[in-house]
C-alpha positions in Angstrom: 89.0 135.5 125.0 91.7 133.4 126.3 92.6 130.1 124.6 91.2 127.4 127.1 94.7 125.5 127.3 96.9 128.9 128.7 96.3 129.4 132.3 98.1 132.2 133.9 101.0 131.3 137.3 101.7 133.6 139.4 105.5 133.2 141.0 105.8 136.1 143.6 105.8 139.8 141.1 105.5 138.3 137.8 103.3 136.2 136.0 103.6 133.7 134.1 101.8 131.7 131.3 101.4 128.0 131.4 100.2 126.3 128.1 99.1 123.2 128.7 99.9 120.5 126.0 97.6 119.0 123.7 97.4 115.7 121.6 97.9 116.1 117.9 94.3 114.4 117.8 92.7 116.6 119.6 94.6 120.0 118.1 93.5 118.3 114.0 90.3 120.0 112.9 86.9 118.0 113.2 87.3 117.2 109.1 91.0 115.7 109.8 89.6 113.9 112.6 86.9 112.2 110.7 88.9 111.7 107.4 91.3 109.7 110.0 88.1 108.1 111.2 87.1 106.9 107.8 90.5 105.6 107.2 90.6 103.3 110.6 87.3 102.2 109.6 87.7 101.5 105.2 91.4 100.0 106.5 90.4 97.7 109.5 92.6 94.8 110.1 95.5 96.6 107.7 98.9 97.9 109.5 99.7 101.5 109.7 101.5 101.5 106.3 98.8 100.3 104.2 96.5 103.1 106.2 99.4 105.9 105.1 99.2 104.7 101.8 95.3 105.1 102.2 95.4 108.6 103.4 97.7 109.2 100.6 95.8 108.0 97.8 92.8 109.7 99.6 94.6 113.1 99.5 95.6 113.0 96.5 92.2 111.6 94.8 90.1 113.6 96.9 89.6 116.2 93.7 87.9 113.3 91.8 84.9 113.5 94.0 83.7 115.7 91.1 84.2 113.6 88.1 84.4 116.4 85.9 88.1 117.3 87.9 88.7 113.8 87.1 87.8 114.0 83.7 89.8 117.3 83.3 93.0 116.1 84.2 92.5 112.8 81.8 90.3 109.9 82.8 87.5 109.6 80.0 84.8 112.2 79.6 82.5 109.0 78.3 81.3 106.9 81.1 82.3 103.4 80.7 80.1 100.1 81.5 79.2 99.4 84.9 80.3 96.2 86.3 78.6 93.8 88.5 78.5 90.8 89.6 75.1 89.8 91.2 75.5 87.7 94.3 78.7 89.3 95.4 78.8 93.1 94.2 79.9 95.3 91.6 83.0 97.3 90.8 81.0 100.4 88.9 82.2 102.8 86.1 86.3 102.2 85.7 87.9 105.5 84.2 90.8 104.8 83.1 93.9 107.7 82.3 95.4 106.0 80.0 98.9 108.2 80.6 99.5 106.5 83.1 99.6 103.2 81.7 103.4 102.2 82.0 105.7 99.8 84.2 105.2 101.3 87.2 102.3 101.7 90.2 102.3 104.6 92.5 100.2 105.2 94.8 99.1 108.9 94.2 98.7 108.3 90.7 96.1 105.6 90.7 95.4 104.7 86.8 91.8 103.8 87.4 88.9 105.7 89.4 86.0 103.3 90.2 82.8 105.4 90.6 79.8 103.6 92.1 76.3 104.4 90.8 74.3 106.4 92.5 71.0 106.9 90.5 72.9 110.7 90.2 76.0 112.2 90.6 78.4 109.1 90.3 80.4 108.5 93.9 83.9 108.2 93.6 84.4 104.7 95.5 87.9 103.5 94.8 90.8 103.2 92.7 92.7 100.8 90.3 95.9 100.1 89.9 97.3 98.3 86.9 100.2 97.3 84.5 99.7 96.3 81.1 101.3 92.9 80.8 102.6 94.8 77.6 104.6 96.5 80.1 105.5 94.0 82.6 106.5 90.2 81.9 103.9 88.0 83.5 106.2 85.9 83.9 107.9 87.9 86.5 107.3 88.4 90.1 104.1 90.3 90.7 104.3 93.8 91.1 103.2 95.4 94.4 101.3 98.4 96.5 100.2 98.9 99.4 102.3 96.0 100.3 100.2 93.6 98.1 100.8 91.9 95.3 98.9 93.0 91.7 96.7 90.3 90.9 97.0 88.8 87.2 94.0 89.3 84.6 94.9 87.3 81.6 91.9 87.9 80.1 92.2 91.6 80.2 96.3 91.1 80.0 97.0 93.1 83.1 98.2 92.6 86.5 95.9 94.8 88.7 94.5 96.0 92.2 90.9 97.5 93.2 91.3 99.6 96.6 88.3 101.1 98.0 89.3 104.0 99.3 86.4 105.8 99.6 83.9 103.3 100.1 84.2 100.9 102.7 83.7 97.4 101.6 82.9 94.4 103.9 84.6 92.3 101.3 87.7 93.6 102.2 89.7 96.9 101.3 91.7 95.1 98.2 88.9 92.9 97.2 87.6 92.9 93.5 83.5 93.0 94.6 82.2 95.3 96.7 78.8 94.3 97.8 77.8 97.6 98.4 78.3 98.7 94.6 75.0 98.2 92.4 75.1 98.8 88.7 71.2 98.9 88.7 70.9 102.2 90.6 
């Protein structure tokens, strides 16, 4: 069968083939097309760099879907308290790997995953980023990803960031709460 895009010219004796061209949207696969989906949709309202910086962090937590890869590779094989707020949302089940607790954020190496309850298999829903005020002065500028600034828990003595980057949250993609994150489930 021919590929639908080459159609064949004749030009007196010989013939030729003319390809025609093709978006890069419409030569992705249907599953790159929807992950790009679900990115314009969890990253509404954000520029193209934050939604780079989404597909980044979605590639390279996309493994933690199973929490068992998660736990492999370091976050906690205990689950930790889920965390709610009633009225305005929950954050669920923070897994912390605690090797990556240092001075620095980077986006592929988020040092929380966020799992949301499912009354099952825990969802993976989104990911936290956070320095230890033991490693960076509070009194200094706020670090920053995604082109945000960490907030500052001094309660917990961290400056931090929730992104949900697998669950979209009408709160907002940074936002703490996610009102469609229940502990009681």
């Amino acid at each position: 069968m021919r590929h639908p895009c080459v159609l064949p010219f004749l030009a007196g004796s010989a013939v030729f083939l003319v390809a025609c061209t093709r978006t890069s949207a419409q030569m992705a696969p249907p599953d790159e097309m929807e992950a790009k989906k679900e990115i314009a949709s969890v990253a509404a309202g954000h520029d193209d760099a934050v939604k780079r910086d989404l597909e980044r962090v979605r590639a390279a937590t996309a493994a933690f879907k199973d929490l068992a890869a998660a736990q492999a590779v370091g976050y906690p094989t205990v689950t930790p308290k889920c965390i709610e707020n009633p009225g305005v949302g929950g954050m669920g089940h923070h897994y912390v790997n605690r090797s990556f607790l240092d001075d620095k954020v980077d986006v592929e190496r988020p040092e929380i995953l966020v799992y949301a309850p499912t009354g099952g298999k825990p969802k993976l829903a989104g990911v936290e980023y956070i320095i230890p005020y033991s490693a960076w002065d509070r009194e200094k500028e706020a670090p920053e990803i995604f082109g945000q600034k960490l907030k500052r828990s001094d309660e917990l003595a961290i400056w931090y960031l929730h992104v949900w980057a697998w669950e979209k949250n009408e709160a907002g993609l940074f936002a703490d709460w996610n009102p469609a994150v229940h502990c009681s489930h």
